[in-house]
C-alpha positions as CSV (number, residue, x, y, z in Angstrom):
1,X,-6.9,-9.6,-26.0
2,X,-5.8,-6.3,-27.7
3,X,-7.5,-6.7,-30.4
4,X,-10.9,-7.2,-28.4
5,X,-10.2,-4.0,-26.3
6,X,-9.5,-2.1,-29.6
7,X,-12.9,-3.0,-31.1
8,X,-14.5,-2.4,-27.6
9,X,-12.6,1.5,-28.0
10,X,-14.2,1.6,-31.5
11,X,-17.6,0.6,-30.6
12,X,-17.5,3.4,-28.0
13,X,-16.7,6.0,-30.2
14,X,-19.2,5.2,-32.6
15,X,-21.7,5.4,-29.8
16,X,-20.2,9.2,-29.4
17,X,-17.5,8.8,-26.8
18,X,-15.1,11.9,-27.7
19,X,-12.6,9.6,-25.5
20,X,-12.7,6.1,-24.5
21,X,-9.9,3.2,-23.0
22,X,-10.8,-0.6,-22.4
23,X,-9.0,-2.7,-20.4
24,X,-8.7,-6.3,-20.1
25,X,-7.7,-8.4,-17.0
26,X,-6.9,-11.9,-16.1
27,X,-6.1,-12.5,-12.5
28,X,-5.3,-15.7,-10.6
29,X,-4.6,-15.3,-6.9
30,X,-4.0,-18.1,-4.3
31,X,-3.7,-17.8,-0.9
32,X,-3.1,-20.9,1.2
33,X,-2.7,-20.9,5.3
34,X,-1.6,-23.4,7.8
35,X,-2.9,-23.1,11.4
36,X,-2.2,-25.1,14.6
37,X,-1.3,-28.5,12.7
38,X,-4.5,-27.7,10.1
39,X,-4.6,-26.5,6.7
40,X,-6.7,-23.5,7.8
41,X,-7.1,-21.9,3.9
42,X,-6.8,-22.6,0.5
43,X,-8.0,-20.5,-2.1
44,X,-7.2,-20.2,-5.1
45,X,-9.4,-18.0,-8.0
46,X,-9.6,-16.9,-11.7
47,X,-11.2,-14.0,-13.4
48,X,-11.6,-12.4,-16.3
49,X,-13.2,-9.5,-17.7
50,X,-13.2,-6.1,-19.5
51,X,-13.6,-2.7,-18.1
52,X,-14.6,0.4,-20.6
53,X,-13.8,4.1,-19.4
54,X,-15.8,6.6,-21.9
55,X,-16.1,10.5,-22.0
56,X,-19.6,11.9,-23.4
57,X,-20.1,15.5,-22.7
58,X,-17.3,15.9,-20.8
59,X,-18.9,13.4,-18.1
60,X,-17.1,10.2,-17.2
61,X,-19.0,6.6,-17.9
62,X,-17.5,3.2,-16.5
63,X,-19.2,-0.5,-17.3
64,X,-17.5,-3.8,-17.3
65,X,-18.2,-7.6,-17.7
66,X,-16.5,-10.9,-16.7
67,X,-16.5,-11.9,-20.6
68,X,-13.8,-11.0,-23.0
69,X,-15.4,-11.5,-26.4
70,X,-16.3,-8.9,-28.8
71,X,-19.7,-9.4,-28.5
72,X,-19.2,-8.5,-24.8
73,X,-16.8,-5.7,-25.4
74,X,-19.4,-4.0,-27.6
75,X,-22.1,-4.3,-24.7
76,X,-20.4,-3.1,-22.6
77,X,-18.8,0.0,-24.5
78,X,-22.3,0.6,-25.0
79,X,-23.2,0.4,-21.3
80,X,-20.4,2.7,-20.7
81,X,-21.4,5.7,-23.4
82,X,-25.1,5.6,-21.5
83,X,-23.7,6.1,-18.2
84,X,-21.8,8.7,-19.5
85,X,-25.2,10.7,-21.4
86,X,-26.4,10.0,-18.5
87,X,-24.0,11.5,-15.9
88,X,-23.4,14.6,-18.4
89,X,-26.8,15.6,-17.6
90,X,-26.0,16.6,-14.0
91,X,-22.6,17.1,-14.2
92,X,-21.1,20.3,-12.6
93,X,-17.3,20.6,-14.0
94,X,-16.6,19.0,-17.2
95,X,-13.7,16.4,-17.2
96,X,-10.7,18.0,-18.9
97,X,-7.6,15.7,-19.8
98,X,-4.3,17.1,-20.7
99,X,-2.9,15.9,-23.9
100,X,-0.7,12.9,-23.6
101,X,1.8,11.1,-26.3
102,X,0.5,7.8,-26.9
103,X,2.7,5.1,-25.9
104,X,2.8,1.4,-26.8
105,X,5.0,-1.4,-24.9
106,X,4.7,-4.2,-22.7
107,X,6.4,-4.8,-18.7
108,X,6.4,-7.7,-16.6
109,X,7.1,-8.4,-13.0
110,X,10.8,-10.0,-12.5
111,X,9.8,-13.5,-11.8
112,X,12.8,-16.0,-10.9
113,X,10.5,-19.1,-10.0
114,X,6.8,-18.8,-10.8
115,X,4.8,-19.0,-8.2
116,X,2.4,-21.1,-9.6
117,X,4.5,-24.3,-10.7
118,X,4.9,-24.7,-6.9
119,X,3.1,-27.9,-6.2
120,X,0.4,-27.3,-3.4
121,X,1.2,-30.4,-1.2
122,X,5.0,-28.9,-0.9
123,X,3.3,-25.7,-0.1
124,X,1.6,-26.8,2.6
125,X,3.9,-29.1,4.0
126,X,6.4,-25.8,4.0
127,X,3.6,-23.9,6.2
128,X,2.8,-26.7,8.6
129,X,6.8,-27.4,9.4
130,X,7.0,-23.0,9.7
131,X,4.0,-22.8,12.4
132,X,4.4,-26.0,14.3
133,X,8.2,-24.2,14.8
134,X,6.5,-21.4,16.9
135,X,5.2,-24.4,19.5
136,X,8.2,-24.0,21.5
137,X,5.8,-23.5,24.8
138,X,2.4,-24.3,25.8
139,X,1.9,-20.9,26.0
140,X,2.0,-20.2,22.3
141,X,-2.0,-21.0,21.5
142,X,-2.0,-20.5,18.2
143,X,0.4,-20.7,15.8
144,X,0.1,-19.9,11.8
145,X,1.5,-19.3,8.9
146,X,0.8,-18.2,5.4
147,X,1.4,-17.7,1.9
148,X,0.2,-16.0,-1.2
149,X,0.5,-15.3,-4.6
150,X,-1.3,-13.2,-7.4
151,X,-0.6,-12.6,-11.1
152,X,-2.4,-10.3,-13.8
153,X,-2.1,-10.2,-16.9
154,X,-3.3,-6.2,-18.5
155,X,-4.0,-5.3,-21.8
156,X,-4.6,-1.0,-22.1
157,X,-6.3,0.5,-25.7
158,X,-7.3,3.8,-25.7
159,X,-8.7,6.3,-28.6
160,X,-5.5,8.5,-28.1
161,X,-3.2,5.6,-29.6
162,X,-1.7,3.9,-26.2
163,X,-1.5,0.4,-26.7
164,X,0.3,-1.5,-23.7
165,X,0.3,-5.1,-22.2
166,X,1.3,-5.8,-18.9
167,X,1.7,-8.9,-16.1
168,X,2.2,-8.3,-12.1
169,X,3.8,-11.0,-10.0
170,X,3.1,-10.7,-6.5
171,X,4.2,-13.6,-3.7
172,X,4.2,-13.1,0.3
173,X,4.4,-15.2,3.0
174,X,4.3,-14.6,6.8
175,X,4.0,-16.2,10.5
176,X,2.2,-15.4,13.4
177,X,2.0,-16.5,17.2
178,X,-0.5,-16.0,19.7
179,X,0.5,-16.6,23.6
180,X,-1.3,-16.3,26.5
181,X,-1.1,-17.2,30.1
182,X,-5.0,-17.4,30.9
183,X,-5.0,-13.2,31.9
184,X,-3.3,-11.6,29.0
185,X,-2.6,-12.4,25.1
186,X,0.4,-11.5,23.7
187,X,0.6,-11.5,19.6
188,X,4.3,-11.5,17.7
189,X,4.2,-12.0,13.4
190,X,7.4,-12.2,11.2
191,X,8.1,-10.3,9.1
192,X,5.9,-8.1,9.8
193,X,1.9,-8.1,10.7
194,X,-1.2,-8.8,8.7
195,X,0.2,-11.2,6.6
196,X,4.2,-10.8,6.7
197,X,5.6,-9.4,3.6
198,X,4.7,-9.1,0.2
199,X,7.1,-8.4,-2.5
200,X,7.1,-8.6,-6.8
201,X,8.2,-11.6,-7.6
202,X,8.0,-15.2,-7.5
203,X,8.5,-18.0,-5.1
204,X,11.9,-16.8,-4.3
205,X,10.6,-13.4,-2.1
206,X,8.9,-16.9,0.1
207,X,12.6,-18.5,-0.2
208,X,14.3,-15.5,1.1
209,X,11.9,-15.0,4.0
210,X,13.6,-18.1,5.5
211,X,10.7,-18.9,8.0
212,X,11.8,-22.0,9.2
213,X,15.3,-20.4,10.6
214,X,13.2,-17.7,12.3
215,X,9.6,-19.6,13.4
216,X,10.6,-20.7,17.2
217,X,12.0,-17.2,17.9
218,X,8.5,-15.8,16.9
219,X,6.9,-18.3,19.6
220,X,9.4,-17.2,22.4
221,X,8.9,-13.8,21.5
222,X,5.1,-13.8,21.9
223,X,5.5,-15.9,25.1
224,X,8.1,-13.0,26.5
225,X,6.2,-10.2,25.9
226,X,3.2,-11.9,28.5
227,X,5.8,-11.1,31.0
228,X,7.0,-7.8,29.5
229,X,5.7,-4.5,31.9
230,X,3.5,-2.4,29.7
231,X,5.0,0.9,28.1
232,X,5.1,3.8,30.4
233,X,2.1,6.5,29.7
234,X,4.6,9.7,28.9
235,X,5.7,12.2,26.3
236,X,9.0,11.4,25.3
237,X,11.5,10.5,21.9
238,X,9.7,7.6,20.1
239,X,12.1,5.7,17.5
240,X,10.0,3.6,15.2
241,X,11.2,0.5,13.4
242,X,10.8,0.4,9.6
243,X,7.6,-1.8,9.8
244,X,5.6,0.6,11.8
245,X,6.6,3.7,9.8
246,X,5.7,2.2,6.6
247,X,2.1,2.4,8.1
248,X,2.5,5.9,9.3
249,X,4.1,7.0,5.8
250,X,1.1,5.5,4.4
251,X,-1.6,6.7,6.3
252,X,-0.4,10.2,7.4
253,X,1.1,11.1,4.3
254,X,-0.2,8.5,1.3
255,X,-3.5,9.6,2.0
256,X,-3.3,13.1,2.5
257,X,-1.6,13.1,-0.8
258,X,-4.0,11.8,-3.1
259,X,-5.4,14.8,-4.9
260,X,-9.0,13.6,-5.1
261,X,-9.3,14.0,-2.0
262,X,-8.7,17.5,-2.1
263,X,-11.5,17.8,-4.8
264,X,-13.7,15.8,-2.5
265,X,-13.9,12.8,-4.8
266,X,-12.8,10.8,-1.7
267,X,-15.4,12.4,0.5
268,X,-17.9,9.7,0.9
269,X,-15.9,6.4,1.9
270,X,-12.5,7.6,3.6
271,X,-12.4,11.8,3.8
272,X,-10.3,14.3,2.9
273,X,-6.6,16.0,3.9
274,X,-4.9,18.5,5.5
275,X,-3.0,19.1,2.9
276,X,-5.1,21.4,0.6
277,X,-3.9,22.4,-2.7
278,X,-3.3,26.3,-1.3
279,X,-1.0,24.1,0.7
280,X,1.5,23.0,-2.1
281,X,4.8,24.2,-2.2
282,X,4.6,26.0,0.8
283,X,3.2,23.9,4.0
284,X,6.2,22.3,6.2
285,X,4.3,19.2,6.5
286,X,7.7,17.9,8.4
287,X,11.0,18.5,9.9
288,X,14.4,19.0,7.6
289,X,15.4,15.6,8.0
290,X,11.6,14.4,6.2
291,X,12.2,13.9,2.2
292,X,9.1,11.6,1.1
293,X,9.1,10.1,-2.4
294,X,6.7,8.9,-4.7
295,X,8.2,6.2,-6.9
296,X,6.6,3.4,-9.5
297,X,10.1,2.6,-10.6
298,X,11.6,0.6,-7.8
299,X,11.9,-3.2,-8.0
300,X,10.4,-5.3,-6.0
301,X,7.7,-3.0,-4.9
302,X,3.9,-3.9,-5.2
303,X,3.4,0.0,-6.5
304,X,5.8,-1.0,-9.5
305,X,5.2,-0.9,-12.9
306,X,5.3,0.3,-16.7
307,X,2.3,2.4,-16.9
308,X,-0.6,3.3,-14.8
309,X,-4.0,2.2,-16.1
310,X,-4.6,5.8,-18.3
311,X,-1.1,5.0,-20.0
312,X,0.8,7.3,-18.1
313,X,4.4,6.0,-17.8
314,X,5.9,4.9,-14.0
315,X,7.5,8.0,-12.4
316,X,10.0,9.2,-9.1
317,X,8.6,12.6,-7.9
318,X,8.9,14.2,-4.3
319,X,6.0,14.6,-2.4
320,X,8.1,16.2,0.6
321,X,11.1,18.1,0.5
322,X,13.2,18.6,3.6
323,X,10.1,18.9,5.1
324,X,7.7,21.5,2.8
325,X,5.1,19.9,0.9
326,X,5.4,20.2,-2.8
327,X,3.3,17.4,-4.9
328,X,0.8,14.7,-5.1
329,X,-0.7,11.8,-6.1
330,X,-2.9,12.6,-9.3
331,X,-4.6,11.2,-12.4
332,X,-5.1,13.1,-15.8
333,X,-8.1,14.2,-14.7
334,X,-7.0,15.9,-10.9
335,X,-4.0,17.3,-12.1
336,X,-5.6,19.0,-15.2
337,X,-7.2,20.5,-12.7
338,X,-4.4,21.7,-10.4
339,X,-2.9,22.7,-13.4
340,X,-5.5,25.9,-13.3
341,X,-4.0,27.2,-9.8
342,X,-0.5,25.6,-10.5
343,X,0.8,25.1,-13.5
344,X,3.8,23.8,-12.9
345,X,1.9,21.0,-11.8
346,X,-0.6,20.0,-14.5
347,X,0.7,16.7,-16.0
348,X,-0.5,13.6,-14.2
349,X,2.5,11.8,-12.2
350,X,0.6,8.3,-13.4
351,X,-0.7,7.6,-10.2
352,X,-4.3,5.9,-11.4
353,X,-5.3,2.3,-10.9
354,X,-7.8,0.2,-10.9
355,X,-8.0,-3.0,-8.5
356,X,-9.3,-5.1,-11.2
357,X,-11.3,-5.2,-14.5
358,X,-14.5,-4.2,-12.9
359,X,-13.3,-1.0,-10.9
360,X,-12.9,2.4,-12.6
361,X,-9.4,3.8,-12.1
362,X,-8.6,6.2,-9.5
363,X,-5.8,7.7,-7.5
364,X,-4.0,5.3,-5.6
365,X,-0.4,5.2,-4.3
366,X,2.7,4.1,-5.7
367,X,5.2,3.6,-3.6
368,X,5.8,6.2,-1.1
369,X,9.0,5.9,0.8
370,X,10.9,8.1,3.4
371,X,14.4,8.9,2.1
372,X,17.1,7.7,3.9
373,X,19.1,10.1,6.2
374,X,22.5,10.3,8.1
375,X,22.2,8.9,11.6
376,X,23.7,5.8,11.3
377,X,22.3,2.5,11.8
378,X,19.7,2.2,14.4
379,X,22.0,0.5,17.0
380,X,23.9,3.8,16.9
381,X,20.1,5.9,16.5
382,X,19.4,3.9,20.3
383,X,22.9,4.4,21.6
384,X,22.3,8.5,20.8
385,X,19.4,8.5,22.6
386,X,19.3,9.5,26.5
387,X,15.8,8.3,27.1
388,X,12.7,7.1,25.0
389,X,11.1,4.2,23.6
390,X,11.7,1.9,20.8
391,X,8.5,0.7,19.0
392,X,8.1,-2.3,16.1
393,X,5.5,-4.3,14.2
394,X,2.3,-2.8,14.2
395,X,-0.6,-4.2,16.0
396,X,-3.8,-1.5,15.0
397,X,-4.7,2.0,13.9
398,X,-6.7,4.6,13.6
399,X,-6.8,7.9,12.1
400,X,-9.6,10.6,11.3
401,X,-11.1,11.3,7.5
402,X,-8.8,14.3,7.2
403,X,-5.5,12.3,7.9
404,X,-5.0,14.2,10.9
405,X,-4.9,12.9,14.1
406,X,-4.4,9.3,14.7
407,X,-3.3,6.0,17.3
408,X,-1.4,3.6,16.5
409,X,-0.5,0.4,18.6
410,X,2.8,-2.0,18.1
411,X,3.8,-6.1,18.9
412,X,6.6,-4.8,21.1
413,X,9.0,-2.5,22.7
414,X,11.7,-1.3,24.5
415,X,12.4,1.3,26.7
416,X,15.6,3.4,26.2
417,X,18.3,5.0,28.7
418,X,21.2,5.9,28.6
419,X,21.6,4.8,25.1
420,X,20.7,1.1,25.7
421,X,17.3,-1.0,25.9
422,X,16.8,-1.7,29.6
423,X,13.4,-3.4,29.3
424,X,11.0,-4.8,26.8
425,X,7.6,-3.3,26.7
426,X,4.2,-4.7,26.1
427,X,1.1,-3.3,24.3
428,X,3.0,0.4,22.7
429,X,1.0,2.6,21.5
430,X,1.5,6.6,20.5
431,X,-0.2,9.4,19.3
432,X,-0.3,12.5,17.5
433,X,-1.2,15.1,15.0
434,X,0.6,14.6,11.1
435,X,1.8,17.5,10.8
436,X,3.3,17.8,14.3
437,X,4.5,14.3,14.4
438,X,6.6,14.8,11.0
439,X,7.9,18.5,12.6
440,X,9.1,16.5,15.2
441,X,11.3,14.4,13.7
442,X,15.0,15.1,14.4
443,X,17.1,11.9,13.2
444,X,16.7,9.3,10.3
445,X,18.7,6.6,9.9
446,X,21.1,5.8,6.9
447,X,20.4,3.7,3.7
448,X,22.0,0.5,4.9
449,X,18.7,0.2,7.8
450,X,16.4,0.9,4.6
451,X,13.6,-1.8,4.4
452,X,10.7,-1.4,2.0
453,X,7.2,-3.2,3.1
454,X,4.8,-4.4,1.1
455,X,1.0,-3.6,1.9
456,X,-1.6,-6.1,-0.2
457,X,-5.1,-4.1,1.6
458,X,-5.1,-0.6,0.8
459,X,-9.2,0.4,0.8
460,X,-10.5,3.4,-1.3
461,X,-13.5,3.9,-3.3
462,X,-17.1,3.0,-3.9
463,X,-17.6,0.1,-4.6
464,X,-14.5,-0.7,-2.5
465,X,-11.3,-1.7,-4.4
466,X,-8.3,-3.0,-2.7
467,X,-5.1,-2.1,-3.9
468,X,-1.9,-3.4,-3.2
469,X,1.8,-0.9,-3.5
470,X,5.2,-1.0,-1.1
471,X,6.4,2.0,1.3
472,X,10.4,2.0,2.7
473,X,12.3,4.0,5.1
474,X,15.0,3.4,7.6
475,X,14.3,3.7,11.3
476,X,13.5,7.4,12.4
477,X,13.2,9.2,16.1
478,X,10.8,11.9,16.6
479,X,10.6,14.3,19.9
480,X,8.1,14.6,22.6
481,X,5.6,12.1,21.2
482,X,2.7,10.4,23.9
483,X,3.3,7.0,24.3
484,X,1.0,4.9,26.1
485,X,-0.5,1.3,26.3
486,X,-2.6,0.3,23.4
487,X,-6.0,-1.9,23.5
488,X,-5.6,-4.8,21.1
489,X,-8.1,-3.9,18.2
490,X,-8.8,-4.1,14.5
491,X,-7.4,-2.7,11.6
């Protein structure tokens, strides 16, 4: 496979690429479900294919093809040059990428058990004795449960020397419980929603979910909240759980830290940010008590790895300190381009990916975590609180192209006084404006409450890639937030 992508580089330079990379994936994903006694899914697919990034006249040219011959690579590095010509006839701002050493090396995934030598009836025999668990009342409609896994295997050339091999293990499993009572419908998922958790690694992360010790709590759980009172419409102190701020981490601040959106590259499909570059190093995008990191180093994480798909190598870099904004997500290209109005910032993070072999890379998140802090565990965050409510799981979203205002809804929660939970709540929801939101937060928990989620359906781009990285935090409160009762929607 290297040597296919190195004749596919070649090719493109003799075609007059002054730059060019190729890279080669093999995927295999399976994702198998078990719903109300039934095997409700099983899916399980292979590709494989080449994708060839070129620079003619400073205009970018992408082309890619599900064969990985040399014939193929040779199309398609012609394809790619074309597109290029092409685009360099209307292009406005040639592309200008910073010098970079070239690196060569392989990385792989930790992998204890791989995920694929476990036999499919076991599989499915696991998920059918997990769901049927969560029947513990006639309530509980609909029970499932679910599993998945994903490996690639990348191979990076490019005409600057880099020469890198890489293979991502990815497993996740998850349950879910729907009860109603014939007036209301009350949803409860473990670990967490959309599909549970997702970690790197094999079929041990699935192992160490343990969802047959925890499957009939999830089914009383849904059938208690159809009894729950709904949460109170109020401003108050909101404490979220770790699930529900991975979310907000990710779409308040993941987002609006992606540079191409602040060069309008993001425009078209998902907006832009608030947090302009005449922002940077100078906007308190949060309280003292916010410190938000970018970090393709940590294990376990989905955003993990050796190098990002221009060769950069994985980095930790702040994206928030004590609150002040002061860096973002970038490529080559984007931060070449910062580099003209700060300089300080003008080396690429390596925070460009590609979901597959026929995507061009673009910014994307690693993972993007909120530090730890010092207010204890989030028993003694509760007990330190006089009145507010407690919110977990999350249940649906929304938030505007600029990554400004936005809704979110949770599973559950409770209502705080005095420093304990008096009642459990239905249907949470709360609202707010980034910027203000972060201000307001006054007290994050310490590392022992730290949790790091993975999220496997990150959208961006056009065509539309999917991408798949891990955001952590401990439990946090946050002053005089709107709370109210949230509509079950989509995603």
């Amino acid at each position: 496979m290297r040597d296919i992508c190195a004749a596919a580089v070649s090719a493109a330079l003799d075609f007059g690429a002054s730059y060019a990379d190729a890279r080669i994936v093999l995927s295999h994903s399976r994702q198998l479900a078990s719903r109300n006694g039934l095997l409700a899914q099983m899916d399980d697919e292979v590709t494989a294919g080449i994708g060839i990034r070129v620079l003619v006249g400073g205009a970018w040219g992408f082309a890619s093809a599900s064969g990985t011959t040399v014939d193929v690579a040779s199309d398609t590095a012609w394809r790619a040059t074309e597109v290029a010509r092409a685009s360099a006839l209307v292009q406005r701002r040639p592309v200008s990428l910073p010098a970079v050493t070239p690196v060569t090396g392989t990385w792989r995934t930790p992998v204890q058990t791989d995920p694929f030598s476990v036999g499919l009836a076991e599989i499915v025999e696991y998920l059918r004795s997990a769901e049927s668990g969560m029947r513990v009342d006639p309530r509980v409609r609909v029970s499932s449960a679910m599993t998945s896994a994903k490996r690639q295997n990348v191979w990076l050339v490019t005409s600057e020397g880099t020469d890198i091999e890489q293979e991502f293990t990815w497993t996740g499993a998850g349950l879910g419980a729907v009860a109603t009572n014939g007036d209301d419908a009350q949803v409860r998922s473990f670990p967490n929603s959309f599909g549970g958790q997702t970690q790197g690694g094999g079929w041990e992360v699935v192992q160490n979910l343990n969802l047959l010790a925890r499957c009939d709590q999830v089914g009383w759980e849904a059938v208690e909240l159809l009894s729950a009172d709904e949460c109170p419409r109020e401003r108050t102190q909101l404490i979220l759980d770790t699930t529900q701020l991975a979310l907000q981490i990710h779409e308040s601040i993941g987002h609006a830290a992606e540079l191409d959106r602040v060069y309008g590259h993001e425009a078209a499909f998902a907006g832009g940010t608030y947090l302009g570059d005449d922002r940077l190093g100078t906007f308190q995008v949060g309280s003292e008590h916010v410190n938000i990191s970018a970090d393709a180093t940590l294990e376990g994480a989905l955003g993990t790895f050796g190098w990002d798909d221009e060769g950069v190598a994985a980095q930790r870099w702040m994206l928030v300190e004590q609150g002040r904004f002061t860096g973002y997500l970038d490529s080559r290209e984007t931060a070449a381009r910062l580099g003209n109005t700060h300089a300080a910032h003008a080396t690429s993070h390596g925070a460009c990916r590609s979901a597959g072999y026929h995507r061009l890379p673009l910014v994307r998140m690693v993972n993007v975590s909120l530090e730890p802090g010092n207010a204890g565990t989030l028993e003694d965050l509760i007990r330190n609180t006089e009145r507010g409510i407690y919110m977990e799981t999350n249940s649906s979203w929304s938030i505007d192209d600029r990554r400004y205002n936005f809704q979110f809804g949770c599973e559950r929660g409770y209502l705080i006084e005095n420093g304990v939970r008096v009642k459990l709540l239905k249907n949470p929801s709360y609202a707010g404006i980034s910027p203000q939101f972060w201000n307001s937060c006054d007290a994050v928990c310490d590392a022992s409450e730290f949790r790091l989620w993975g999220l496997t359906n990150c959208g961006k781009g056009q065509p539309a890639q999917l991408m798949a990285m891990s955001h952590g935090s401990s439990p946090a409160r946050f002053r005089d937030i709107e709370v109210g009762v949230s509509r079950r929607g989509g995603r």
